[in-house]
C-alpha positions as CSV (number, residue, x, y, z in Angstrom):
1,X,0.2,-149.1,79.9
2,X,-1.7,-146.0,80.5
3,X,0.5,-143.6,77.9
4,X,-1.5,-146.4,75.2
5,X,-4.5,-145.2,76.7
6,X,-4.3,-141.3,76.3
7,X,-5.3,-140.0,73.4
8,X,-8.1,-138.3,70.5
9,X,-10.4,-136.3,72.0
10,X,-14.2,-137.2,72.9
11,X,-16.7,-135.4,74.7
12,X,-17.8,-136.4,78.5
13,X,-21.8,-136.5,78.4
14,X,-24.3,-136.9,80.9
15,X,-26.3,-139.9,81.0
16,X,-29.1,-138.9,83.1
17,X,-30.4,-135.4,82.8
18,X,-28.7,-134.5,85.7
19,X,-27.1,-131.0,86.3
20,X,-23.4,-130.9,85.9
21,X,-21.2,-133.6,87.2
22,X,-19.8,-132.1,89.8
23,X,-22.9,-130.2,91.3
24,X,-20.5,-127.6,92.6
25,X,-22.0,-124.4,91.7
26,X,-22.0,-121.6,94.1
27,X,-21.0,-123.7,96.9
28,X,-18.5,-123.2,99.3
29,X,-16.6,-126.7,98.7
30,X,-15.5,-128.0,102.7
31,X,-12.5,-130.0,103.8
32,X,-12.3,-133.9,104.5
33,X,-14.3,-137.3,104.8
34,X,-13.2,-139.9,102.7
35,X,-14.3,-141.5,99.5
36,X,-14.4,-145.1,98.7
37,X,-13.8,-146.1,94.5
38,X,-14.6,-149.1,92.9
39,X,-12.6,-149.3,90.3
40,X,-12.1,-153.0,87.6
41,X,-11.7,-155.3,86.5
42,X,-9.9,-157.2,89.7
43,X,-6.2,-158.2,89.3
44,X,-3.3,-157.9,91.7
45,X,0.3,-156.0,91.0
46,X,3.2,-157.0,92.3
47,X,4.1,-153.1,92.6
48,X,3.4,-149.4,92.7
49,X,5.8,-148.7,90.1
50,X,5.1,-146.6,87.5
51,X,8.7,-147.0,85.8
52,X,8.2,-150.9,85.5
53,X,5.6,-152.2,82.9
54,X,4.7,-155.1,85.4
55,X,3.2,-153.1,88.0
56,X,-0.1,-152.7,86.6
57,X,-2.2,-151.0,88.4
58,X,0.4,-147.6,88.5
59,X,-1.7,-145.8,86.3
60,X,-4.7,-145.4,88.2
61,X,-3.3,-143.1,91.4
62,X,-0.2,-142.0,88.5
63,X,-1.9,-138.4,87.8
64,X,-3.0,-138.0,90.9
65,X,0.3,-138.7,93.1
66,X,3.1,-139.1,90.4
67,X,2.4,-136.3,87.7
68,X,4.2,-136.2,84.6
69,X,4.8,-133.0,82.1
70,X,1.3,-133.5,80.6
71,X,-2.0,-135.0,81.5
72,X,-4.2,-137.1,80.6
73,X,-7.3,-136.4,80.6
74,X,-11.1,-138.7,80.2
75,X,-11.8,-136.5,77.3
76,X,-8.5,-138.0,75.7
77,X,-6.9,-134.6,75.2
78,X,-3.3,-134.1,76.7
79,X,-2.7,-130.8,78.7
80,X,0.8,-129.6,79.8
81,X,0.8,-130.3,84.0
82,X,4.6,-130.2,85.1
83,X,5.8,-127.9,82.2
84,X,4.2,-124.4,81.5
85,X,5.1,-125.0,77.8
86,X,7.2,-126.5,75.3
87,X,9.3,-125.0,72.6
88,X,9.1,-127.1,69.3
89,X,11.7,-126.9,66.6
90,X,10.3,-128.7,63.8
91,X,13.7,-128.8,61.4
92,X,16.6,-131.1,61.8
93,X,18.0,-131.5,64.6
94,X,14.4,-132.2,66.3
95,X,14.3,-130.3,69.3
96,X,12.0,-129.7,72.1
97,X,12.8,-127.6,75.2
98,X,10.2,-128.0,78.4
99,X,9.7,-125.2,80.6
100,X,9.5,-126.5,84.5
101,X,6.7,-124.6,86.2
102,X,8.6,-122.5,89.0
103,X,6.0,-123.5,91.6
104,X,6.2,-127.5,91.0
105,X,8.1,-128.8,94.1
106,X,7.7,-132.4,95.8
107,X,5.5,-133.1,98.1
108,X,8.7,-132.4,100.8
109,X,9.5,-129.4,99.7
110,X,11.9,-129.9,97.3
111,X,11.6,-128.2,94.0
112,X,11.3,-130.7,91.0
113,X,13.8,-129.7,88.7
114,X,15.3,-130.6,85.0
115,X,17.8,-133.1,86.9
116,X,14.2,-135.3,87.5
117,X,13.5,-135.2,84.0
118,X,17.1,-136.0,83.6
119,X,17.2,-138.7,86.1
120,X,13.8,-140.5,84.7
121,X,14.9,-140.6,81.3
122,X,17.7,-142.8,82.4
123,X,15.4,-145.0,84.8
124,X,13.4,-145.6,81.6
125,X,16.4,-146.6,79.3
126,X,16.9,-149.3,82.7
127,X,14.2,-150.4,83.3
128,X,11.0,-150.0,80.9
129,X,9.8,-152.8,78.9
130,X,11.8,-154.0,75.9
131,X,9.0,-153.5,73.1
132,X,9.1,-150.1,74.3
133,X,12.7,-149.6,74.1
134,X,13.0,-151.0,71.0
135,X,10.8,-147.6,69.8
136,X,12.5,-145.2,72.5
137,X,16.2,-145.6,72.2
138,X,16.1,-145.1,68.2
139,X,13.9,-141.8,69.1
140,X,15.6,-139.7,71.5
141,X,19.2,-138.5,70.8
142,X,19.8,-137.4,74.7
143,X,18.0,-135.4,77.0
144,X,20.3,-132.5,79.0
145,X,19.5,-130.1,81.6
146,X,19.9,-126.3,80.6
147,X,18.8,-125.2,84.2
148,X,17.2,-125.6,86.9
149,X,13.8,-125.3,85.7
150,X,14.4,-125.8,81.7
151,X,15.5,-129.7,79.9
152,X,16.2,-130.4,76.4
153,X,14.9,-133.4,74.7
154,X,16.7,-134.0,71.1
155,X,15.3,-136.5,68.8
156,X,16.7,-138.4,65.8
157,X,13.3,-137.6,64.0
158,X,10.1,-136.2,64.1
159,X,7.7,-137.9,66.3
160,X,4.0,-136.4,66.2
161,X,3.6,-138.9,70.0
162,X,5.9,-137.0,72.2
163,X,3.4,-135.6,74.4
164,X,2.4,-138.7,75.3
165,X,5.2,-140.4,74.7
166,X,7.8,-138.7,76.9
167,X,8.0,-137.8,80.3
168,X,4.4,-139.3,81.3
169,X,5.9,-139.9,84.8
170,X,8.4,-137.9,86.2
171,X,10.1,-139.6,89.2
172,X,12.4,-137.7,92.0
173,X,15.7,-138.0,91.7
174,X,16.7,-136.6,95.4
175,X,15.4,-139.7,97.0
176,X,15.5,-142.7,94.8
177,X,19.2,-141.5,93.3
178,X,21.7,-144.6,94.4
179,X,18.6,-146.6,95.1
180,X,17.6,-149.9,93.2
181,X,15.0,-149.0,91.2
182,X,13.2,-152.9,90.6
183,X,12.8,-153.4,94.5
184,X,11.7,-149.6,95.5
185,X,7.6,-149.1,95.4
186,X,6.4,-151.9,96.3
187,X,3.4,-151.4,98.6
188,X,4.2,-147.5,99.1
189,X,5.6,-144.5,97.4
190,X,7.7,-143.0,99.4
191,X,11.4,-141.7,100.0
192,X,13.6,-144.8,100.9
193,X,16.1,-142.5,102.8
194,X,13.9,-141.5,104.6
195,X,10.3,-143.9,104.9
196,X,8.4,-141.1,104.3
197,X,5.8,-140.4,101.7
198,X,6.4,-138.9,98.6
199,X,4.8,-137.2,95.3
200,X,4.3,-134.4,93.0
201,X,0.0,-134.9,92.8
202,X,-2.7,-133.8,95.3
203,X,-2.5,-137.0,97.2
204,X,0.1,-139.3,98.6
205,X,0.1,-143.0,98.8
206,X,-0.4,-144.3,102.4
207,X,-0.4,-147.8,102.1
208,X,-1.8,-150.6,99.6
209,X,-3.5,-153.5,100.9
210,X,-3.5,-156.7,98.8
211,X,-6.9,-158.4,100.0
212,X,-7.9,-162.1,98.9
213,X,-8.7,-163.4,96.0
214,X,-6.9,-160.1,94.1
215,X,-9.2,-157.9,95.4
216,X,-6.2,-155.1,96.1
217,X,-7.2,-151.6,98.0
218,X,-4.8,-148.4,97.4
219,X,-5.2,-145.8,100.4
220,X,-4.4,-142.5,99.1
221,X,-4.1,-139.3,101.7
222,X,-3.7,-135.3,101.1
223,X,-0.7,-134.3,99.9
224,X,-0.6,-130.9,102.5
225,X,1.9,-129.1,100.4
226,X,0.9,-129.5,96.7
227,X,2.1,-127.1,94.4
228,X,-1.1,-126.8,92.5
229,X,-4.0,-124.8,92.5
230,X,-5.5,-125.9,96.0
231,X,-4.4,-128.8,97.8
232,X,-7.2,-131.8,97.8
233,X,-10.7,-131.5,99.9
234,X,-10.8,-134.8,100.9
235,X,-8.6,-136.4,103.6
236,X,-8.5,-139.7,101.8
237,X,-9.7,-141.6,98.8
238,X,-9.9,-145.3,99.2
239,X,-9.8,-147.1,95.9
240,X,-10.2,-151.1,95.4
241,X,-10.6,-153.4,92.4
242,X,-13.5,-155.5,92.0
243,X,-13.8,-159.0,91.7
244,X,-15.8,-161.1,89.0
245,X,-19.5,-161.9,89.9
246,X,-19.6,-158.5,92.5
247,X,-22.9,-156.9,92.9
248,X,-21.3,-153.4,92.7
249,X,-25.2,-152.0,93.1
250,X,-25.6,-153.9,96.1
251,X,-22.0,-152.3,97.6
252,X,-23.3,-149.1,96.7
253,X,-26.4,-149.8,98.9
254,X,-24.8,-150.9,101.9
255,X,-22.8,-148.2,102.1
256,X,-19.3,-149.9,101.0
257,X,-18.7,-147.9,98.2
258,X,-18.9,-144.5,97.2
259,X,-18.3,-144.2,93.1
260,X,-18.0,-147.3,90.7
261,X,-16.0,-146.0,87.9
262,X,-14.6,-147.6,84.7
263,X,-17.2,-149.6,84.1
264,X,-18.4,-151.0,80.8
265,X,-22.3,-150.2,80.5
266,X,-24.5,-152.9,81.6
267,X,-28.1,-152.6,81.4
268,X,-29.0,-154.8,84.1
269,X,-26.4,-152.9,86.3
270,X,-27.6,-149.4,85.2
271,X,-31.5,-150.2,86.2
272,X,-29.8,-151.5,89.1
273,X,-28.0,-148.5,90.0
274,X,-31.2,-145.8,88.8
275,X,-33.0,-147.7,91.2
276,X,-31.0,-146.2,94.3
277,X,-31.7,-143.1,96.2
278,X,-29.0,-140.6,96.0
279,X,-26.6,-142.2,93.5
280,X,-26.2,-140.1,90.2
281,X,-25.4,-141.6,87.3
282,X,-22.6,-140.5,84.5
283,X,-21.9,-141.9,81.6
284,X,-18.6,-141.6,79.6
285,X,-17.4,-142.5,76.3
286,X,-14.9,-145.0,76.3
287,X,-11.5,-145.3,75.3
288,X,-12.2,-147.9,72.3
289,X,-13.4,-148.0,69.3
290,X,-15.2,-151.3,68.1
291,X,-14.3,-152.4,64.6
292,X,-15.5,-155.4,62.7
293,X,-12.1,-156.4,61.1
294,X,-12.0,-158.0,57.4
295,X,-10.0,-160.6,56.6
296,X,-8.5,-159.5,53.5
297,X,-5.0,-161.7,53.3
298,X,-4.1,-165.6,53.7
299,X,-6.3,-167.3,55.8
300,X,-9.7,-165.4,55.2
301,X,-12.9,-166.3,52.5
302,X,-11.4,-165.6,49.3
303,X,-14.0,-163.1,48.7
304,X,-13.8,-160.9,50.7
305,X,-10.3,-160.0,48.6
306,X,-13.0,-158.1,46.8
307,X,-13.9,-154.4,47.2
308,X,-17.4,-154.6,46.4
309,X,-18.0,-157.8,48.8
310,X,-16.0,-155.8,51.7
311,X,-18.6,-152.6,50.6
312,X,-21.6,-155.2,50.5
313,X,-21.0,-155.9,54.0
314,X,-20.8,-152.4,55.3
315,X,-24.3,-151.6,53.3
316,X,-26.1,-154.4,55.0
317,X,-24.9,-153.6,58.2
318,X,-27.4,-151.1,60.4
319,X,-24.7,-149.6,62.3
320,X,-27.4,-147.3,63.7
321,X,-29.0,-149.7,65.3
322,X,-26.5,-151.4,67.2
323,X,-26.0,-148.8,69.6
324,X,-29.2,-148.4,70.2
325,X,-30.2,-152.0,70.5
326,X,-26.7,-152.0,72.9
327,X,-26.3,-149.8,75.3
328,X,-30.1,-147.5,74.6
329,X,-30.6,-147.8,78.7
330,X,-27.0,-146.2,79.5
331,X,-27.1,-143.7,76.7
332,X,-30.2,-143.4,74.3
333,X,-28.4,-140.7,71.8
334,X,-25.5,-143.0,71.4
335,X,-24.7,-142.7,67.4
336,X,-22.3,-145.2,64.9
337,X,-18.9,-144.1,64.5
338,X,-18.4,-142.9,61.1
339,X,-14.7,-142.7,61.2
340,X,-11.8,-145.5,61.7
341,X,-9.3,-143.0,63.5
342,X,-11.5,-140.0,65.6
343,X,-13.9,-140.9,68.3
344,X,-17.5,-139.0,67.4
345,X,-17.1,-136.2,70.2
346,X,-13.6,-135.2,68.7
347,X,-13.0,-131.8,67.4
348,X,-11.3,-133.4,64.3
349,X,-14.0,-136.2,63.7
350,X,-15.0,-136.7,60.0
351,X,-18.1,-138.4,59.3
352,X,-16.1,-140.3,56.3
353,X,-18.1,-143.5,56.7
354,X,-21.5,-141.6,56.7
355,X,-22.5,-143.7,53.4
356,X,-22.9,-146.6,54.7
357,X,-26.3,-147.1,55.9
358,X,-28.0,-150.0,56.1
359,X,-29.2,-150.8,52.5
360,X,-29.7,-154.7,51.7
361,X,-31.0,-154.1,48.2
362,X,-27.3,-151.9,47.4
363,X,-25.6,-154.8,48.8
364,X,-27.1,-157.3,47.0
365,X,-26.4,-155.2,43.6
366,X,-23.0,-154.8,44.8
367,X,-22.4,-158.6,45.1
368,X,-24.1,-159.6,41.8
369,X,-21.7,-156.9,39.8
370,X,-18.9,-158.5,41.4
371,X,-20.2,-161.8,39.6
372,X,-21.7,-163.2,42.8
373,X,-25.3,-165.2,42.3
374,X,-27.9,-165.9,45.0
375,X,-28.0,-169.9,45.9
376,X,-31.2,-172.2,46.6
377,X,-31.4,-171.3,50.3
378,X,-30.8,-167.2,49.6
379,X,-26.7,-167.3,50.3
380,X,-24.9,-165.8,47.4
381,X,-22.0,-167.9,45.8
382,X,-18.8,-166.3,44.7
383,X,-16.5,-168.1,42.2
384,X,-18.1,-171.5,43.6
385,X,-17.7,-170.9,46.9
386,X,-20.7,-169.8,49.2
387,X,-20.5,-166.9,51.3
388,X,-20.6,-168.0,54.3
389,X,-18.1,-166.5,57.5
390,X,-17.0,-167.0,60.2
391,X,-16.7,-164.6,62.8
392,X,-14.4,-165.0,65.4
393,X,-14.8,-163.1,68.6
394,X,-14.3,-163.5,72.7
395,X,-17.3,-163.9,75.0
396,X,-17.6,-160.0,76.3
397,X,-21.1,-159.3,77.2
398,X,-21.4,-156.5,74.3
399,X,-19.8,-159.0,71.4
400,X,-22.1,-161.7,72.7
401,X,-25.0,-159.5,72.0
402,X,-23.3,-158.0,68.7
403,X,-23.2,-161.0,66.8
404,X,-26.6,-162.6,66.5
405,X,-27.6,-158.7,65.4
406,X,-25.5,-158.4,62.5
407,X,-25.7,-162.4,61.4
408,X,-29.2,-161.5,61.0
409,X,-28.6,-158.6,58.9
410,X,-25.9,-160.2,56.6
411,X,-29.0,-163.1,56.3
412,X,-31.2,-160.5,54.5
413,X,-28.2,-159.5,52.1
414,X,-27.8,-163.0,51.4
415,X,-24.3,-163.2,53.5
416,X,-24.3,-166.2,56.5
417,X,-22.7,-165.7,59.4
418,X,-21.2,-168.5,61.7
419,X,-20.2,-167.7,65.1
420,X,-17.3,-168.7,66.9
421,X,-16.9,-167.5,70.3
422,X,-13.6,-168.1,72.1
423,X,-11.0,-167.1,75.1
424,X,-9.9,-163.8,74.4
425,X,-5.9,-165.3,74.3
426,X,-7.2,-167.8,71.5
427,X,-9.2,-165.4,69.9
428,X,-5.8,-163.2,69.8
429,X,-3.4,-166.1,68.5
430,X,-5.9,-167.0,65.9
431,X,-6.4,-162.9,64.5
432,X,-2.5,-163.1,64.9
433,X,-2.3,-165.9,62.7
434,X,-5.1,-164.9,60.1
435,X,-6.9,-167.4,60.8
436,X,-10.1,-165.6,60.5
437,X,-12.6,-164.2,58.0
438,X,-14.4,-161.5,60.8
439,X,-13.2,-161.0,63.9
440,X,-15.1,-158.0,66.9
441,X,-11.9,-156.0,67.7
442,X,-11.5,-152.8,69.9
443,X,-9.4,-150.3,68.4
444,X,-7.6,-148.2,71.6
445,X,-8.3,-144.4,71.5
446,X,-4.6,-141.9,71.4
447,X,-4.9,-138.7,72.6
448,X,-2.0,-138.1,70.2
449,X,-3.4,-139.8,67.2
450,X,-0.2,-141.7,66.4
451,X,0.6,-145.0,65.3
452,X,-2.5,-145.7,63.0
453,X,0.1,-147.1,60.5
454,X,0.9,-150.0,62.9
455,X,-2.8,-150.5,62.6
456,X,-4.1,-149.9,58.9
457,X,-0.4,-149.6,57.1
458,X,0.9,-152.3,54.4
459,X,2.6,-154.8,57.0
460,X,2.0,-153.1,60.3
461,X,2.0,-155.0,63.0
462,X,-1.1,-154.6,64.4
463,X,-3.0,-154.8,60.8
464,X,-5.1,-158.1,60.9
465,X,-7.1,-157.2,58.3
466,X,-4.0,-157.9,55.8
467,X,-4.9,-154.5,54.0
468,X,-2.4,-152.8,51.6
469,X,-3.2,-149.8,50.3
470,X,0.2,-147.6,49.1
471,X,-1.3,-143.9,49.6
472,X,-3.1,-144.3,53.2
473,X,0.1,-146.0,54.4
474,X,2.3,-143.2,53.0
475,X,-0.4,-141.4,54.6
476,X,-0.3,-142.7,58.4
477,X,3.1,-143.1,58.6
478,X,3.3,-139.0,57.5
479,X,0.5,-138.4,60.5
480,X,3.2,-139.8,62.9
481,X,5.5,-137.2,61.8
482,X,3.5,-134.1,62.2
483,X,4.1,-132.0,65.2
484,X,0.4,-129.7,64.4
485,X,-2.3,-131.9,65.3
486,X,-4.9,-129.9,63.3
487,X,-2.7,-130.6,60.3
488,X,-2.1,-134.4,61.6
489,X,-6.1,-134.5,61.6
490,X,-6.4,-133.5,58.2
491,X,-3.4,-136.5,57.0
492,X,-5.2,-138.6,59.2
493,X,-9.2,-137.5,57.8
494,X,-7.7,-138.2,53.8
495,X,-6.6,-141.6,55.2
496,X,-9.7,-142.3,56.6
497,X,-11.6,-141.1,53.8
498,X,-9.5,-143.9,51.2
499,X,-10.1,-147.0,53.6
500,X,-14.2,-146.0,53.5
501,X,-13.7,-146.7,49.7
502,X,-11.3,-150.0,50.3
503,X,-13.6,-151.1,54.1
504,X,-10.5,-153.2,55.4
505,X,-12.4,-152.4,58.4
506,X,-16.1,-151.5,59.6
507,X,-16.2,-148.7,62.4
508,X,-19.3,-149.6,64.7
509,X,-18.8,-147.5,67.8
510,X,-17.5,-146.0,71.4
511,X,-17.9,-148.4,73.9
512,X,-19.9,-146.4,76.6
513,X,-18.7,-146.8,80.1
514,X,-20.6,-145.0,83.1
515,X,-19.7,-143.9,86.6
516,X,-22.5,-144.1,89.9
517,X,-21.6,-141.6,92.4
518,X,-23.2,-140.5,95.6
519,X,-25.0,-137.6,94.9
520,X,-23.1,-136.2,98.3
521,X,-19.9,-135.8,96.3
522,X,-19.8,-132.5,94.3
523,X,-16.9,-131.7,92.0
524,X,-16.8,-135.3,90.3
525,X,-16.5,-135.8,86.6
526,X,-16.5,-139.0,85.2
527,X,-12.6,-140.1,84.6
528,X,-12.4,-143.2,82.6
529,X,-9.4,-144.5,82.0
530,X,-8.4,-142.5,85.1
531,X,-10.6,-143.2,87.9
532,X,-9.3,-140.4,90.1
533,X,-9.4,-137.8,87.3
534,X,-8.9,-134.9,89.2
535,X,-9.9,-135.9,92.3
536,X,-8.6,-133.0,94.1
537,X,-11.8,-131.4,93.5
538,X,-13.9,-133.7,95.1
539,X,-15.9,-133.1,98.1
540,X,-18.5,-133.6,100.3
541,X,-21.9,-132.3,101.1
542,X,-22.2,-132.9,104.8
């Protein structure tokens, strides 16, 4: 779901040395055309609805025709949208009071009130997903309008997520009031009293087409009466998924598409793509992290239940180089990520993992002082038992190219590596179950930086790794209950700073994506996870 994409901050860069993404300047921007977006991977959704966790694709046109009381934004910061602000009362009882922008109104006219807010909390306690309200009924007391423009949100604790959290889609009540919320939305967003098109976002969803094969296209049109700062260029903004095996360079070329967003860098691709007149390229950082998980619990080489075998590995790793060696066509300045819980572009990154460099020599002193002796072939034995891992991982193009790089680095420590590629559901059972001693995970990027304790805490549910360490899960699960994100950084930074000394984990780095646009569209920025990103501003050169 797209609220589990938004989240700490990185900074959009430009791939090419190419002036601003949006080329705007000085120009006078002018009124209508229509793009055409590639967007993947391909996959077809039984619905538009955003309420219900089974229509999918929701969050790609969500900011831009459903908005919610914050946004979302590529450079994984959350900015209030909706709301003008939000009071915050940080004792008992937990209180947080939005303040309705007097200008927001629906795209019929109809101001959007507290009684929306009102109305969508309740669609969410009836319909959302069940993991989810597992975590939301325990969290908010009741939500009650205090007028028409002002809504109360009381919690039964502090909850550092509720940006993100609450309200990321706010629905009208006026027209889908007495309706049945699981059979509205299905190829449209509109008023069902009425048949007409509806939303609070520069655009308005005219139809969605599903094609063959899952290739699905969403027609989106201007919203003539949106409340924000100018109503949309464009007349309309076509946006399709993309099937496996398409030669999205070749669409480009034959004039099919206009932008191919949201994709993960491929080199091929991108010499591909540089090799076409008037296309720019972008790149962005991505919304994951890549880790290489430890195995520390049941299941994993007993070993690496040892510090200084876990800090062996991290020295004999050249996380410099993988980047490089990765992705140096889509983005040559592309560093390691030095921390486990901020992307490199965030204001609150900490380079806490800095240390580790690649060092062979350290880790083989590191090994010998844990009692570890270098075999016949150059493979160091621990307590009898050679070190030799596996490392379990799915076939993506960028793991596929990760592995034989570091299995040749662990060689020269004296640490083998044996490969084990899999589908990415048996590669998830098998991390589920332990049954692992490295596995290639991406670690999902929170504007809010919450929930690392489900991740790195003693028994979280995410933690694959098996690590237990008392302080940094006292630690994360305080993070979660700070409301000041500077001071949530610092929880967060003091965490981070412990696990570089216990390496349950081994940070590697942002997975780049990049965007090709026609260099005839001025006012694009690079969106990813949100392939619209303010598409508003869009427009074209004629």
């Amino acid at each position: 779901m797209a609220r589990a994409l938004a989240l700490a901050a990185a900074i959009v860069v430009s791939l090419l040395a190419v002036s601003g993404a949006g080329g705007a300047g000085t120009q006078t921007p002018k009124r209508g055309g229509t793009v055409v977006v590639s967007w993947g991977p391909a996959g077809s959704t039984p619905c538009l609805n955003a309420l219900l966790p089974k229509c999918n694709f929701a969050f790609v046109y969500r900011q831009e025709v459903l908005e919610g009381a914050f946004e979302e934004g590529p450079d994984f910061v959350l900015r209030p949208k909706l709301v003008s602000d939000v009071d915050v009362k940080k004792k008992p009882p937990f209180t947080l009071t939005y303040h309705i922008r007097p200008e927001a109104r629906w795209s019929d006219g109809v101001p959007i009130t507290a009684r929306d807010f009102v109305f969508t909390h309740r669609a969410v306690l009836q319909h959302d997903s069940r993991e989810f309200l597992d975590f939301y009924r325990p969290l908010v007391r009741r939500v009650v309008a205090v007028d028409q423009k002002t809504v109360r949100v009381v919690l039964n604790r502090r909850y550092a997520g509720w940006q993100g959290g609450l309200f990321w889609v706010v629905v009208p009540r006026h027209a889908l009031v007495g309706e049945d919320l699981e059979r509205i939305w299905s190829d449209r967003i509109d008023n069902p009293k009425t048949g007409r098109p509806i939303g609070s976002g520069p655009f308005l969803v005219q139809r969605w087409e599903r094609g063959d094969g899952g290739m699905d296209r969403l027609v989106l049109v201007r919203n003539p009466k949106y409340w924000g700062p100018h109503t949309a260029y464009l007349d309309r903004v076509d946006i399709g998924t993309i099937g496996p095996g398409t030669a999205l360079p070749e669409l480009m070329e034959k004039g099919e598409v206009d932008v191919v967003n949201g994709t993960v860098a491929v080199p091929e691709e991108v010499l591909a793509f540089r090799r076409l007149p008037g296309v720019r390229l972008l790149s962005n950082p991505g919304a994951s992290l890549e880790h290489l998980v430890i195995r520390m619990g049941p299941g994993g080489h007993r070993a690496l239940r040892k510090k200084l075998v876990r800090r062996a590995l991290a020295y004999a790793i050249d996380r410099a180089r993988l980047p490089r060696a990765l992705f140096e066509e889509i983005d040559p300045t592309l560093q390691p990520s030095d921390s486990a819980v901020f992307p490199p572009g965030s204001p609150h990154y900490q380079p806490n993992w800095s240390a580790y460099r690649s060092r062979s020599a350290q880790a083989s002193r590191l090994l010998e002082q844990e009692g570890c002796r270098e075999g016949d072939d150059g493979i160091y034995v621990c307590e009898d038992e050679r070190l030799s891992l596996h490392l379990l991982t799915d076939s993506r193009r960028r793991r596929v190219a990760t592995v034989p790089l570091v299995q040749e680095q662990l060689r020269q420590a004296g640490i083998e590596i044996l490969p084990r590629f899999a589908h990415p559901a048996v590669v998830q059972q098998l991390v589920r179950d332990g049954e692992f001693d490295l596995t290639l995970s991406g670690y999902g990027l929170r504007a809010d930086s919450v929930g690392f304790v489900s991740t790195y805490g003693c028994g979280g549910s995410f933690n694959f790794s098996g690590y237990c360490q008392r302080l940094v899960t006292a630690d994360l699960d305080q993070a979660d209950r700070i409301f000041d994100l500077d001071q949530r950084a610092r929880v967060l930074n003091r965490a981070d700073a412990r696990m570089a000394l216990d390496v349950p984990v081994i940070p590697l780095y942002q997975v780049p994506t990049y965007a090709a646009v026609r260099s005839t569209i001025r006012g694009y920025r690079p969106g990813f996870p949100f392939p619209l990103w303010r598409a508003e501003n869009w427009w074209l050169e004629r």
